[in-house]
N, C-alpha and C positions, 0 to 999 in steps of 0.2 A: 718436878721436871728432871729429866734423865739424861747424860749426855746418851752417846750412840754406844758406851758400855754399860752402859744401865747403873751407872753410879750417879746417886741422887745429887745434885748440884744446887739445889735449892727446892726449900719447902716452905710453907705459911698455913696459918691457919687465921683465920678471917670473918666476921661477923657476917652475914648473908646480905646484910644489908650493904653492907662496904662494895661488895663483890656487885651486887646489882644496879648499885650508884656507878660505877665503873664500866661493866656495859653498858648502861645506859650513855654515857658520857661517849664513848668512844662511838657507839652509832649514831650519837649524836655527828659524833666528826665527822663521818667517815661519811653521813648523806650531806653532811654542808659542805664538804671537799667535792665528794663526785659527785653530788643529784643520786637520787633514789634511782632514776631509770636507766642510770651508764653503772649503776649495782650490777644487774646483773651481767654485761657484758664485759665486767671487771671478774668477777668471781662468779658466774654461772647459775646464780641463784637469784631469785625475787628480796627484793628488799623486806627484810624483815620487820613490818610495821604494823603486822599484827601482834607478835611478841614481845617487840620493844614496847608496843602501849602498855600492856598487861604487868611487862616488868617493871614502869612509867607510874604504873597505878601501884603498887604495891611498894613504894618509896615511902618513908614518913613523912 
């Protein structure tokens, strides 16, 4: 992450899995806060429920 001088202000490095459990988790939130279908009229885009399964499936 970069502030707006492009000096690094924080970095990680992360097991793939950590990272997938984590979106996973948040779009979990984000369709039980807003419903899937006020998704798009929030952010412009279709709920992503085909991605999130695939990334769903590839959890341990």
């Amino acid at each position: 992450m970069h502030d707006n001088r492009g000096t690094e202000i924080w970095s990680s490095q992360q097991p793939l899995s950590t990272v997938v459990r984590a979106v996973v988790r948040c779009f979990d939130s984000v369709a039980a806060r807003y419903g899937e279908s006020a998704y798009r009229g929030k952010w412009g885009e279709h709920f992503p429920r085909q991605e999130l399964d695939v990334l769903r499936r590839q959890l341990p």
